[in-house]
C-alpha positions as CSV (number, residue, x, y, z in Angstrom):
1,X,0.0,0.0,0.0
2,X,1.3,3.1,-0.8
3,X,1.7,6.2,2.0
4,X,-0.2,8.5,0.4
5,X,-0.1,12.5,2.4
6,X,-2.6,15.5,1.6
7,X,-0.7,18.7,0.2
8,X,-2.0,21.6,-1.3
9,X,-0.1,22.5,-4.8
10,X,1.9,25.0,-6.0
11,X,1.6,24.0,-9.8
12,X,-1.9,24.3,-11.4
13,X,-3.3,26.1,-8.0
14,X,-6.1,28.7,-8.9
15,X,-6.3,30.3,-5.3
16,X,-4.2,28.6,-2.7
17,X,-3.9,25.1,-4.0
18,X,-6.4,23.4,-1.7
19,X,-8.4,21.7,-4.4
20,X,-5.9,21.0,-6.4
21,X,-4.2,19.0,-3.5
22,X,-7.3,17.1,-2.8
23,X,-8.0,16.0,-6.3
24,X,-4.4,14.8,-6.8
25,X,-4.7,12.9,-3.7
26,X,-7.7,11.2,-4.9
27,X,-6.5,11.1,-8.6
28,X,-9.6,13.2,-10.2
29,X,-9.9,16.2,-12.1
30,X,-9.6,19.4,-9.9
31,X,-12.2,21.1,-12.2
32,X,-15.0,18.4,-10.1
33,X,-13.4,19.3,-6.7
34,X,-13.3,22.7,-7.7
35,X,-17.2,22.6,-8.8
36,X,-17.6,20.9,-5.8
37,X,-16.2,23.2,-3.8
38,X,-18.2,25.6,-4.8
39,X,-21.8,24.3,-4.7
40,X,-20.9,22.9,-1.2
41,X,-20.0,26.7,-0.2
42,X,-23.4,28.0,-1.6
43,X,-25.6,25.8,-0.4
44,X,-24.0,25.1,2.9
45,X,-22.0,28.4,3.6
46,X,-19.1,26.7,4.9
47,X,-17.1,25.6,2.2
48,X,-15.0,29.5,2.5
49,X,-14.4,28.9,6.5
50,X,-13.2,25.0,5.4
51,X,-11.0,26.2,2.6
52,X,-9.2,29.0,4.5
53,X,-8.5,25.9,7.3
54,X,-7.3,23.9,4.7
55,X,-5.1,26.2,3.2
56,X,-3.6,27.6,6.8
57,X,-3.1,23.6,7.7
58,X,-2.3,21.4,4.8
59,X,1.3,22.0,4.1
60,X,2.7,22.4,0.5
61,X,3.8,19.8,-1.7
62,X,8.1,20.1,-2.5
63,X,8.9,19.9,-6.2
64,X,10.9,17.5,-5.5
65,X,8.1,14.8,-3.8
């Protein structure tokens, strides 16, 4: 099995790399995390609290990982 960590990205990122990070780690598109993202913040109104959390905790992924 392979140890797999959560990162945000610093390639590709549109805002902080949050999404990006979470769709690599999953291995799916960013655009449907990133759609995602945002319906879950619309409808839910905490999708902007949970993404500024992510992206003061996650750390960010090395180039060379």
């Amino acid at each position: 099995m392979e140890n797999k960590k959560l990162y945000r990205i610093e390639q590709g990122k549109k805002v902080c790399g949050v999404c990006g990070g979470i769709a690599e780690y999953f291995n799916i598109d960013p655009t449907v995390v990133r759609v995602g993202w945002a319906v879950v913040s619309v409808f839910m109104h905490v999708g902007i609290l949970a993404y500024i959390v992510c992206a003061l905790v996650m750390p960010v992924k090395n180039e060379l990982m």
